[in-house]
C-alpha positions, 0 to 999 in steps of 0.5 A: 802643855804650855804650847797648848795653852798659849795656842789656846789662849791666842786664839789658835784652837777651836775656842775663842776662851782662854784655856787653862790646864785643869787639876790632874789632866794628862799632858796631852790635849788643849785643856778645857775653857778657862770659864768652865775650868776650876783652878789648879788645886795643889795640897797643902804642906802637912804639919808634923810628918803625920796623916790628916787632911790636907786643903786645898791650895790654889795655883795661880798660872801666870799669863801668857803674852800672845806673838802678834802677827807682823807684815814681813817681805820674803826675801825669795819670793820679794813679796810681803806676808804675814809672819805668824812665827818668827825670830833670829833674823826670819820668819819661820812661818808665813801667813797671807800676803799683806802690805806693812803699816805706813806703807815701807817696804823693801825694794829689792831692785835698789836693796832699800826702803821705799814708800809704797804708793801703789800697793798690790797683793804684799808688792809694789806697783809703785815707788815713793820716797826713801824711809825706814821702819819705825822698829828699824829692823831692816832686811840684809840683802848680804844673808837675807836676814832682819838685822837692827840698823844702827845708821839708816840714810836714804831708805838704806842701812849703812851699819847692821847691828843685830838680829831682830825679829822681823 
């Protein structure tokens, strides 16, 4: 259920509206709009063991982070795609081709990082200068992993450290 409502709430599912899980629904299905949706209501702890009426206490769910996209190079295809799922090292989950913000970009002929100046559909046409990734995750040409590079020179990592979510 947790998967349905972060998918919902991040825009995953069919409605733009965050989605919380209403009292008493099954564990299937993405729940209802947050909007239409009544909290969760728990009963209350009875007092003394003995029956009576209970009231109603609401559940406060806690909000849930949305994974923002990045612009990642698939290291067999060389190319940049959005990574919509990822962790430890990879992206699981590839979206449409992009070009990295400010231009950086992995250049598997020199297994360093250059500047684009001539950026194409997520490669590119031509080279700048070296530089390095603001979150120095840096792709490892030694298991095509994204590893933090502790020392950075030329565009290229000299010391992994790591894994990082590209």
């Amino acid at each position: 259920m947790l998967a349905a409502t972060c998918l919902a709430a991040c825009g995953g599912g069919s409605s733009k509206k965050p989605v919380a899980p209403s009292a008493g629904a099954p564990e299937a299905g993405a729940g209802t709009p947050a909007a239409t949706t009544p909290p969760a209501i728990a009963p209350a702890p009875k007092k003394g063991g003995g029956g009576g009426a209970t009231t109603p206490v609401p559940v406060v769910l806690r909000p849930v982070a949305c994974p923002v996209p990045t612009c990642v190079i698939h290291p067999s295809h060389g190319t940049y795609f959005t990574c919509l799922s990822g962790g430890a090292g990879t992206c699981f989950h590839f979206g449409g081709p992009c070009i990295p913000d400010g231009g950086c970009m992995y250049d598997p002929q020199s297994s360093s990082y250059k500047t684009c100046t001539k950026p194409g559909e997520g490669v590119c046409l031509a080279w700048g200068g070296a530089c390095a990734p603001a979150s120095k995750c840096m792709l490892s040409s030694a298991d095509n992993l994204h590893h933090h590079c502790d020392d950075v020179s030329g565009g290229a990592c000299r010391k992994f450290g790591a894994l990082c979510t590209p």
